[in-house]
LOVEX-374858 format. One record per residue (C-alpha): x negated, y, z. Coordinates in steps of 0.001 Angstrom, whole numbers, padded with zeros to 6 digits, always signed. Each point is the difference from the previous one (the first is absolute). Example, Ala and Ser with C-alpha at 12.3 -4.5 7.8 and 13.67 -1.06 7.14 Angstrom:
<pts>
-012300-004500+007800-001370+003440-000660
</pts>
This chain:
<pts>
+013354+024843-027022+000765+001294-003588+003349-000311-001785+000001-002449-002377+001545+002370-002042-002444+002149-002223+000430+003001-002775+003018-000345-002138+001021-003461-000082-003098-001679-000371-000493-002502+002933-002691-001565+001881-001823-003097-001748+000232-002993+001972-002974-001287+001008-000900-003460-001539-000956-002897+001715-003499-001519-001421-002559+001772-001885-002246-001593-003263-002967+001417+002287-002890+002734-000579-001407-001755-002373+003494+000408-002838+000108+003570+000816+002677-000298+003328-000672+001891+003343+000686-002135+002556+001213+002626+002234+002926+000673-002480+001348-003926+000704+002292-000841+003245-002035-003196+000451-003571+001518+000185+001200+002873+001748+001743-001736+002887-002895-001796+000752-002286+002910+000055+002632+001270+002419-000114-003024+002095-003521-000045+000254-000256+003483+000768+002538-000194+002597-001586-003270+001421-003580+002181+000133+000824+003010+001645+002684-001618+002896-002691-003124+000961-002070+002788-000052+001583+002309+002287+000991-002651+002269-003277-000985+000465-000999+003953+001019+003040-000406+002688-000970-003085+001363-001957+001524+002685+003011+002110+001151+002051-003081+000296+002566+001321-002348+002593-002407-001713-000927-000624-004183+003367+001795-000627-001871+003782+001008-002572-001144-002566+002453-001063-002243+002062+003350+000119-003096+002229+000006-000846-001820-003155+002440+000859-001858-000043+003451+001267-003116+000373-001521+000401-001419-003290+003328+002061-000659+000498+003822-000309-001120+001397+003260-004002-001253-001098-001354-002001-003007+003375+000985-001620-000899+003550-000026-002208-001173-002987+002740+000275-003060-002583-002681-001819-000024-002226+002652+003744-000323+000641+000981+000172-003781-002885-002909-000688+000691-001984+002903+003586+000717+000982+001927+001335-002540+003745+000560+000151+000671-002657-002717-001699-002757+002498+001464+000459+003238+003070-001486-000710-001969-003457-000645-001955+001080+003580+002884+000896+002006+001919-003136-001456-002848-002311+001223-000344+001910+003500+003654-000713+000795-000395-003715-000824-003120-000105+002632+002707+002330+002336+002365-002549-000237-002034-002798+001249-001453+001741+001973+003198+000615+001852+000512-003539+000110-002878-000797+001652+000874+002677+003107+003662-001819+000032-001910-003069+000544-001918+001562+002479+003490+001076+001868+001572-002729+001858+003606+000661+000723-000010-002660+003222-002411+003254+001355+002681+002643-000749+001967-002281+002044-001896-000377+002588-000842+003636+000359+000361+001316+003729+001586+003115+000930-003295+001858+000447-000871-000471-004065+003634+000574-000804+000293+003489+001827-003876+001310-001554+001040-001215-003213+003322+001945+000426-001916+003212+001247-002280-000255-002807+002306-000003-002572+002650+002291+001424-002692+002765+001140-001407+000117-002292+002870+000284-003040+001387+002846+001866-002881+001852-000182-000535-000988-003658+003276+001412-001081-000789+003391+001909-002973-000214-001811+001385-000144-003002+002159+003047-000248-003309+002048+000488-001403-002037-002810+003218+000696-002040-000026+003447+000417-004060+000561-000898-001396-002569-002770+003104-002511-000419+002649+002020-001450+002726-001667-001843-000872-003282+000732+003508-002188+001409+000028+000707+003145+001891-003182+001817-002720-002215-002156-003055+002689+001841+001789-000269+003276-000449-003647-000525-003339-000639-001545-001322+002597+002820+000992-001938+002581-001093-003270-001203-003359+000977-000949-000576+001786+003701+002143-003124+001951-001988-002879-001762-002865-002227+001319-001680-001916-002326-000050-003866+001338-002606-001599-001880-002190+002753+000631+000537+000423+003720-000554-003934+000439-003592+000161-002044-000862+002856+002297+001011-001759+003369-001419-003324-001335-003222+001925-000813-000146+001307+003883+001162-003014+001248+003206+001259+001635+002730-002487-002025+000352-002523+002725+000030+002807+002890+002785+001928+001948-000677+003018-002297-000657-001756-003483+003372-002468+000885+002019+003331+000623-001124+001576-002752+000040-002920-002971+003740-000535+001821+001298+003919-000140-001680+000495-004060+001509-003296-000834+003605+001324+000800-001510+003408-000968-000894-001339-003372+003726-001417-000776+001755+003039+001155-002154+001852-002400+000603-002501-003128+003837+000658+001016-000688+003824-000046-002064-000334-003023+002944-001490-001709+002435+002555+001139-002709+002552-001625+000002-001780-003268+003736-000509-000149+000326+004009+000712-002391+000912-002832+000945-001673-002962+001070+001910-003112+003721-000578+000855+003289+001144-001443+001742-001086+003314+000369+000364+003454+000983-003586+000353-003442-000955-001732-001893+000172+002955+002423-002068+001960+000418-002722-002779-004069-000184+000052-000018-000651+003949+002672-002368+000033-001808-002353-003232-003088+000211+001915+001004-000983+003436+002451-002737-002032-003177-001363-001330-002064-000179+003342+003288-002019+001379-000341-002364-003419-003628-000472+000389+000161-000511+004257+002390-002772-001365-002007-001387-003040-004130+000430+000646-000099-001414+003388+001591-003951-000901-001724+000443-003493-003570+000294+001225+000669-002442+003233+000756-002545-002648-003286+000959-001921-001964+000297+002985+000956-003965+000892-001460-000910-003751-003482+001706+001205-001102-002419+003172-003088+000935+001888-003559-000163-000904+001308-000608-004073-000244+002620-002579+003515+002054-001133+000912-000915-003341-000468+003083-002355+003737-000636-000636+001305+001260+003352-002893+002662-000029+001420+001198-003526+003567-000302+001037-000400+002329+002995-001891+002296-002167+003193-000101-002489+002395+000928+002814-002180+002440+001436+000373+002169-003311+003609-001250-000453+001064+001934+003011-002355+002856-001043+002022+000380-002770+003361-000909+001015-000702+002983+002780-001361+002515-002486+003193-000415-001827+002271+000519+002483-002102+003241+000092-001930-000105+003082-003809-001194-000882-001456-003293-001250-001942-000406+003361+002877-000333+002312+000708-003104-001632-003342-001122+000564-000400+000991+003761+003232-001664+000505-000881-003814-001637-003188+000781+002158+001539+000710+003732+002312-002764-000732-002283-003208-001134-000273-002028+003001-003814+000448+001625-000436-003258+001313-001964-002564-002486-002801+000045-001839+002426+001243-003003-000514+003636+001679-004037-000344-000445+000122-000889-003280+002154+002430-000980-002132+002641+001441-003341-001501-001236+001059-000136-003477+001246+003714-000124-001776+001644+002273-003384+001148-001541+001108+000674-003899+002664+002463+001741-001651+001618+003053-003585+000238-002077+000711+000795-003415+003651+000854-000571+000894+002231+003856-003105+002310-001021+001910+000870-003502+002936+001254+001922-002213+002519+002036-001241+001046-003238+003466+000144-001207+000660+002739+002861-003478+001722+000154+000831+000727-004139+003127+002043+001919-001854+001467+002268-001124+003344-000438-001385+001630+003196-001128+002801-002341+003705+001074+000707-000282+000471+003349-000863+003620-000274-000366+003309+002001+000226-000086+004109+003807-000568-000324-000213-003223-001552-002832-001384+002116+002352+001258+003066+002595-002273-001259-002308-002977-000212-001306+000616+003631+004182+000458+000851+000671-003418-001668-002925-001625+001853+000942+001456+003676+003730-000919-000728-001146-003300-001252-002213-000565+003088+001943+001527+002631+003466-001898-000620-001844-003583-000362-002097+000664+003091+002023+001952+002514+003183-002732-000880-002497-002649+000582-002016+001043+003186+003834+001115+001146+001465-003022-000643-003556-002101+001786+000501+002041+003088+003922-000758+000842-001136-003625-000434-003022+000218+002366-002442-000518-002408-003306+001735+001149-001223+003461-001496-003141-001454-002119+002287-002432-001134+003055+002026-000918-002616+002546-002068-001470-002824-001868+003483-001385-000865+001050+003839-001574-003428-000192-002105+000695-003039-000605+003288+000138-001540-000759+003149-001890-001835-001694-002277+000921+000313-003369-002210-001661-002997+001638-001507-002765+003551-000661+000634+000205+004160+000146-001473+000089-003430+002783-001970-001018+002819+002555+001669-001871+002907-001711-000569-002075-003432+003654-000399-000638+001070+003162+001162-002498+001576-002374+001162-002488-003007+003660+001178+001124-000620+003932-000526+000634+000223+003920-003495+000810+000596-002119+003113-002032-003591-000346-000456-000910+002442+003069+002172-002119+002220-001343-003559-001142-003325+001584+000561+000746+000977+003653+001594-002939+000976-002638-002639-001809-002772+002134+002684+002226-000071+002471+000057-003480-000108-003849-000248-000286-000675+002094+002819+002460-001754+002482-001204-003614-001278-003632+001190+000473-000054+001242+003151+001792-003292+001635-003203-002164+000338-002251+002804+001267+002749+001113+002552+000974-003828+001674-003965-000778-000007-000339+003552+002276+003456-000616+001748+000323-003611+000898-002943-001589+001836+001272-003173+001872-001763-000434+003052-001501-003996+000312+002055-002073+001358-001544-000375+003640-001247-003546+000033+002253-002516+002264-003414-001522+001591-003426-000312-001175-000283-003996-001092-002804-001654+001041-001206-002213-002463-001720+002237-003251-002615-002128-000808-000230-004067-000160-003371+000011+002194+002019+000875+002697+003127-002005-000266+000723-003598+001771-000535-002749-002229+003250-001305+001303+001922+002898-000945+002126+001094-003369-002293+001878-002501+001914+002336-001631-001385+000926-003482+001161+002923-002452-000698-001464-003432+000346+003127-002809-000196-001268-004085+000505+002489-003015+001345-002485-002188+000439-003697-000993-003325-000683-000684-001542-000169+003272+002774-001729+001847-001162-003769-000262-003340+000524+001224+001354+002261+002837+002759-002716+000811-002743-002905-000135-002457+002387+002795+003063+000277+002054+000731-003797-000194-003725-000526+000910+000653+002234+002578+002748-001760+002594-001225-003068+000596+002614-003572+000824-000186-000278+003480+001980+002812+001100+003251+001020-001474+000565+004323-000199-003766+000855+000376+000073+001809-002226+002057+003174-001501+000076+001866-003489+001589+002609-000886-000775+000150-004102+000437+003647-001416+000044+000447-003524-001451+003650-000900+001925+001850-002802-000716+003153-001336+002951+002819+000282+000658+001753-003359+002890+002422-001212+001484-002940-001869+003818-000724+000965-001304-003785+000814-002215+001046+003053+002870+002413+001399+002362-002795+000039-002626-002210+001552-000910+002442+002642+003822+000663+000861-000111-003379+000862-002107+000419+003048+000182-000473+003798+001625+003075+001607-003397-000126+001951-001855+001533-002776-002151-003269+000258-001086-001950-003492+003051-002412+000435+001608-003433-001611+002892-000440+000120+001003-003816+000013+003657+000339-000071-000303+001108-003630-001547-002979-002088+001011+001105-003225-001886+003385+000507-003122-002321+001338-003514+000245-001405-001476-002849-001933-003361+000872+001775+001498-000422+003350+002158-002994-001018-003238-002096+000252-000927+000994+003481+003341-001264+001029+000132-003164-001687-003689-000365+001273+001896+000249+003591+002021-002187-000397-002523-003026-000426-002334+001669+002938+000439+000359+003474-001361+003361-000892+002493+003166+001094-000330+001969-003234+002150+003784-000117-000288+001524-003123+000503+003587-000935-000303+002384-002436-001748+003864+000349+000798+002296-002830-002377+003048+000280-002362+001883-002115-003570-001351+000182-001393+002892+001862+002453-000621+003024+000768-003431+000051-002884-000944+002318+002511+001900+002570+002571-002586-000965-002968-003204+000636-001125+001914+003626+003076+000413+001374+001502-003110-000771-002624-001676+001384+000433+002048+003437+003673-000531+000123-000711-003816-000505-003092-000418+002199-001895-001580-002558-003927-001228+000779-000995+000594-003550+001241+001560-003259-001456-002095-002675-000486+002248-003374-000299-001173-003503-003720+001333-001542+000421+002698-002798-002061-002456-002469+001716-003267-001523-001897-002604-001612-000200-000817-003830-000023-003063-001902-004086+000109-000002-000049+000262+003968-000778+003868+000488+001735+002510+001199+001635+002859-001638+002190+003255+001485+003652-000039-001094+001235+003365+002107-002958+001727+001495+002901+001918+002531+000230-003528+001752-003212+000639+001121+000911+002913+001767+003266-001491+001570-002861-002622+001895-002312+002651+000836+002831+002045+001296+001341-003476+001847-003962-000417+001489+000596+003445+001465+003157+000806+001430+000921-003945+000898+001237-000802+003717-001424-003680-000101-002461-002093-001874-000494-000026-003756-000994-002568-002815-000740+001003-003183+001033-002999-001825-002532-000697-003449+002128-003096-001514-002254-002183-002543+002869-002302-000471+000285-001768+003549+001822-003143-000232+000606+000134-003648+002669+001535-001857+002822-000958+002230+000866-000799+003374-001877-003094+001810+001438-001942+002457-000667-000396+003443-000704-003850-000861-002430+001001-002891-001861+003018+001438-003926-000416-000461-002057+002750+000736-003302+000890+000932+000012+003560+001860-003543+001164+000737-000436+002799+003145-002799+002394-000920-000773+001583+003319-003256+002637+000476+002182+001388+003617+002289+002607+000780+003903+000519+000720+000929-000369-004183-002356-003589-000165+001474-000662+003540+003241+000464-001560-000904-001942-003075-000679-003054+002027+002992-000085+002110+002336+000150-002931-002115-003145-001441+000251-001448+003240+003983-000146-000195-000233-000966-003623-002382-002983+001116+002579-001590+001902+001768-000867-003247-000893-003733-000557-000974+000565-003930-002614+003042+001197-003378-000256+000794-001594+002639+001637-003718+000990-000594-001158+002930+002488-003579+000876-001150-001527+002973+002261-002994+001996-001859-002582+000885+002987-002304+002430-001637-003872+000065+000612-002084+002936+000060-001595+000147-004087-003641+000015+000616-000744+002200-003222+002860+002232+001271+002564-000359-003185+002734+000460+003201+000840+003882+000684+000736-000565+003227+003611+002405+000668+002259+000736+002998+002714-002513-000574+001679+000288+002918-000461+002374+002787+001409-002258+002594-002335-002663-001687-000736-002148+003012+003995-000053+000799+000212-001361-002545-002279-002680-000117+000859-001290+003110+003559+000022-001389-000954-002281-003105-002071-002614+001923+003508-000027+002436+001841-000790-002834-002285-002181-001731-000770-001982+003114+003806-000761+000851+000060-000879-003729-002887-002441+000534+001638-001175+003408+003492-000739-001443-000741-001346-003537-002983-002233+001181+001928-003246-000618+002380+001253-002769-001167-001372-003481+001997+003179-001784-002682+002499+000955-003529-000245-000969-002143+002609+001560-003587+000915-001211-002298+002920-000263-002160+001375-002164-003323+002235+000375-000348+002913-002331-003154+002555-000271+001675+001958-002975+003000+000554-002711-001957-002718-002074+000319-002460+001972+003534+000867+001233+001080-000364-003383-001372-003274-000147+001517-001368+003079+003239+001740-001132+000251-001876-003141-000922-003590+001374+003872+000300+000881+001310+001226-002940+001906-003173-000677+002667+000935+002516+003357+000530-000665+000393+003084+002544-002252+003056+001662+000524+001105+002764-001906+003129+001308-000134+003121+001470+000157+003607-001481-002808+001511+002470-002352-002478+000835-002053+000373+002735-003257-000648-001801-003020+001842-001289-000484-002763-002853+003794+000497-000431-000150+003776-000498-003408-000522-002435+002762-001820-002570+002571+003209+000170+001491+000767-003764+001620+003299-000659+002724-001719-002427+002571-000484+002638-001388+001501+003252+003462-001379+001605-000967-003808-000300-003528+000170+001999-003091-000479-001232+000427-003894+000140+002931-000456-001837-001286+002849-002123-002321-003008-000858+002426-002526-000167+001998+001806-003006-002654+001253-001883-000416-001034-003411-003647-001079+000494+001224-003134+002934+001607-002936-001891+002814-001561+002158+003521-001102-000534+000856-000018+003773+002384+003723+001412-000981+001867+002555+001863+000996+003071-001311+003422+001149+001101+000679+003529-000766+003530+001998+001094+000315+003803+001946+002307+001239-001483+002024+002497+001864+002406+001641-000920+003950-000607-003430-001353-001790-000966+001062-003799+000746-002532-002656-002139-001137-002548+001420+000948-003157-001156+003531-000028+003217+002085-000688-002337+002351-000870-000909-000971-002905+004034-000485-001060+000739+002131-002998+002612+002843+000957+003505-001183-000715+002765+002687-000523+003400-000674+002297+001489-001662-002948-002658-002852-000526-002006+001898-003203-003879-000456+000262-002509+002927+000046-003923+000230+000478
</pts>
């Protein structure tokens, strides 16, 4: 950072705004304009870029972020004088750090809306006393590290402000990073994520309070009563705004009802106050962010105001204005000044001191309260996680002159190294053992359940467009003449992201760890769900819905054991490929795929792949008004078995008609059939179709909704042709490994996970408007079909590799 103060009294040209372009003889680089978005840009490059290097170590964006900026400042590409003086030149960081402390203020906002004081309040003793460890701890040691600092590289510096700053920066966890991380591992909803989000959410406002104390102490004051006059303004404007913010956005939050769009005047409004208080706060002298973090911890979180709020401010801030402000400190960083074995000694002193009074007050702490050992060393790591809200301590006490460059540089790697090491550590420590199942349920599959029993059905959706079709195959599916037969449990699959919207949704969850819903909390519902419970209400159908917020590459463990814990039959999946307006279908996310290969896998029950051509229409048909035409293709074996007794309990559904038509394939004389092992207990089962079939035959002689008939086949030709004499249908049903030489002759390689017949069946070269209901049987300890094997590689984090 120069002076802006050159030779003599000639100063520093401000930079102008717009150039007349290249073309009229202007550099671009020499305008504020052009040159703040070349900044932008480069920042945006180089952070997506490095977070997409980390992704595989499961590291929060904020380590990409930081290491970013390292790299474009002084300690790497700055070492090039060219580089820095063309793309970061003294004249231009004002303009940079100006917009980086707008996206800091926001951004501080959003984590205040992620706080919820009714938490703080609701804090047990346990949080309270390793939040109380982990700040006292770990300040004491701080301070005592500070006097060796004081007396090596930070002479002259105030000491009362260095005391302070010191024992922030060492006391501090970072909230919004630590719940990102334990979202990411799936540890927010249990015992050791709640005791840590609880301990760094009281952590996190002792440290604000501390932070303020810090400022106050290192202003440029003539006083000793300056400090005090600071702290008494601020905490007399946290008492005016508990008073004010909460009744004023209550009364805006009644103006914004549910499931209608906030008027851009509240949104604008908020966003008015939000930098009101920023600058009401910066006045009094402490920074324009406590302001902001205050409006944020005190809006009221129930409402679909909340959502709004976040959704409108959450991606211009967190992806293209946050990154500027690790530029802003990377451009202060210089590690080059960490020099010589004494300086690198300090570093490793700051990191051990660091370390050792987060973790042993933590794991202390754990221990008096009984908490186990894993548990307690998870919950030091845990909370000595630093990220972004340390930046912040060390930003202003570098801006203040209470920091020197050698210092900044220690601390900013100190907090890299302790935030970096968190994921890695928890992953090694804390392996929860499986809950031991309560009893094995009987009923996996639907082949094997009493008619006269409840069929309980896990129905899983992505979004909005699949819903009526799935809603009109469940209404097809429970039949009139008995009332709770059947059971649904409707999850709606979201995809968990660092965005402040899915932390606040996932806080929201079951204490089980479970995808939840909760239905106490309408205003916070989800228009998705909202249909599946107004569906229930004009059904005698028992419909639970739920929510499961997970990345794609895990959230198959969020299907399977849902469906365990609710004894489903079958988990019915939505196919990867949705239909255009011309009839064929196209892939929106090719990961969906491998969440219903993953499903076919690992499931404990039965699974449908669901491929919806528009069943029923556009909307939901009534139970009076259902027409349908479900054809059975059945060539033998458990998945076609299992095929058939699902249409069998849609068949007794007065609008259905059933057509079962059994291929029985003929040796080709001109051999076209390559005759393959399809089943090594082949003659099992046999015997176990023509049982099934012939109870079929025995019970649905005399009942006009089935219509049974079979069909001769020598080869694929003429199993094609057969095929598409039923084309008219409205449903398929069949089976994912059919039993079936003919069947196996028709296998495509396109989607391996759908069986050879409906492998057909979706094809672009077989015309039909009627979905397809792919069913595969669970079968306990026996290879699936989907061949995992041919699943690309996924990192922990959900990122795709060959």
């Amino acid at each position: 950072m120069a002076n802006s103060a050159t030779n003599g009294s000639s100063c520093m040209q401000p930079m102008k705004s717009t150039s007349n372009g290249g073309f009229q003889g202007d550099n671009p680089l020499d305008y504020a304009l052009s040159l703040a978005i070349l900044q932008i840009c480069l920042v945006v490059l180089v952070t997506r870029g490095l977070a997409y290097l980390f992704k595989p170590l499961r590291q929060p964006r904020v380590i990409a972020e930081v290491v970013g900026g390292i790299l474009l400042g002084p300690s790497a590409l700055g070492r090039s004088k060219s580089y820095l003086q063309a793309v970061f030149p003294t004249r231009s960081l004002t303009v940079l750090d100006t917009l980086a402390n707008i996206g800091l203020i926001f951004f501080l906002f959003l984590a205040g809306l992620e706080l919820d004081p009714k938490s703080l309040r609701e804090t047990g003793k346990q949080a309270l006393g390793i939040a109380f460890a982990g700040i006292c701890l770990p300040f004491v040691l701080g301070i005592g590290t500070s006097y060796v600092l004081l007396e090596t590289i930070a002479k002259g510096v105030d000491r009362m402000a260095f005391f302070v700053f010191m024992g922030v920066a060492l006391s501090i966890t970072a909230f919004p990073v630590l719940a990102r991380i334990l979202a990411e591992l799936k540890l927010l909803t249990n015992n050791v994520g709640r005791l840590a989000m609880s301990a760094a959410a009281v952590n996190d406002v002792a440290a604000w309070i501390l932070l303020a104390l810090a400022i106050a102490l290192s202003g440029k004051n003539q006083s000793a009563l300056v400090p005090v006059w600071v702290f008494l303004c601020g905490f007399a404007f946290v008492i005016c705004s508990i008073i004010i913010v909460p009744p004023v956005f209550r009364w805006m939050a009644k103006r914004c009802p549910e499931g209608e769009p906030v008027e851009e005047t509240y949104i604008c409004s908020t966003l008015a106050i939000v930098l009101a208080a920023g600058f009401v706060t910066d006045a009094i002298g402490i920074h324009a962010m406590f302001g902001a973090f205050v409006v944020g911890v005190l809006i009221p979180k129930d409402g679909p105001f909340t959502d709004a709020l976040v959704e409108k401010v959450e991606d211009l801030v967190s992806g293209l204005f946050l990154p500027l402000y690790f530029v802003s400190s990377g451009l202060k960083t210089n590690v080059a000044t960490i020099q010589g074995l004494h300086s690198w000694g300090l570093l490793v002193l700051v990191i051990v001191t660091a370390c050792l009074g987060k973790i042993v007050g933590t794991v202390a702490v754990s221990r008096f309260c009984k908490v186990p050992w894993n548990e307690s060393l998870v919950l030091g790591f845990l909370m000595n996680s630093k990220g972004l809200v340390e930046l912040i301590v060390l930003n202003i006490g570098k801006d203040r002159k209470v920091l020197n460059d050698q210092t900044f540089a220690i601390m900013v790697l100190m907090a890299l190294f302790t935030t970096f090491m968190t994921t890695p550590i928890v992953i090694a420590l804390y392996k929860p053992a499986r809950k031991a199942k309560k009893d094995d349920y009987k009923y996996r599959t639907i082949e094997g359940k009493n008619p006269n029993s409840q069929l309980r059905v896990l129905s899983c959706f992505h979004s909005a467009r699949s819903i009526p079709s799935m809603i009109n195959l469940i209404e097809s599916s429970r039949g009139t003449q008995k009332r709770d037969a059947l059971c649904v449990y409707a999850m709606h699959l979201k995809e968990f992201s660092e965005r402040s919207s899915s932390i606040l949704m996932v806080q929201k969850a079951r204490k089980n760890g479970l995808p939840f819903w909760n239905k106490s909390h309408h205003a916070d519902s989800d228009h998705v769900i909202v249909a599946f419970e107004a569906y229930q209400q004009l059904s005698q159908v028992s419909v639970r819905p739920m929510i499961a917020i997970s990345s794609m590459a895990n959230i198959h463990e969020d299907i399977c054991a849902t469906a365990e814990k609710k004894r489903v039959a079958v988990i019915i999946l939505p196919f990867h490929k949705h239909q255009r307006l011309d009839g064929s279908l196209e892939t929106t996310r090719s990961d969906h795929k491998w969440v219903n290969k993953r499903v076919l896998d690992n499931a404990p029950c039965s699974v449908g792949i669901f491929v919806d051509r528009g069943l029923g229409g556009a909307c939901h048909v009534s139970a009076s008004n259902v027409s349908y035409c479900v054809t059975v293709l059945f060539f033998g074996g458990g998945d076609d078995r299992e095929a058939l007794a699902y249409g069998l309990r849609i068949a007794e559904h007065p609008g259905v008609k059933l057509v079962v038509v059994r291929f029985i394939s003929e040796p080709d004389p001109e051999g076209e059939i390559v005759r393959v092992d399809v089943d090594h207990s082949g003659t099992k089962a046999f015997l176990e179709d023509e049982e099934f079939l012939n109870e079929l035959k025995k019970n649905k002689a005399n009942d006009g909704s089935v219509n049974y008939t079979e069909k001769i086949v020598k080869n694929s030709e003429e199993t094609i042709a057969a095929i598409r004499e039923f084309n008219h249908c409205n449903l398929f049903l069949v089976g994912a490994r059919p039993n079936s030489e003919v069947a196996l002759a028709l296998q495509r390689s396109e989607c391996p996970e759908l069986g050879p017949i409906s492998g057909l069946l979706t094809s672009q070269d077989f015309h039909t408007t009627a979905s397809v209901l792919v069913m595969q049987q669970y079968r306990n300890g026996q290879p699936n079909y989907s061949n995992s094997e041919m699943e690309p590689q996924f990192s922990p984090d959900g990122s795709e590799s060959t």
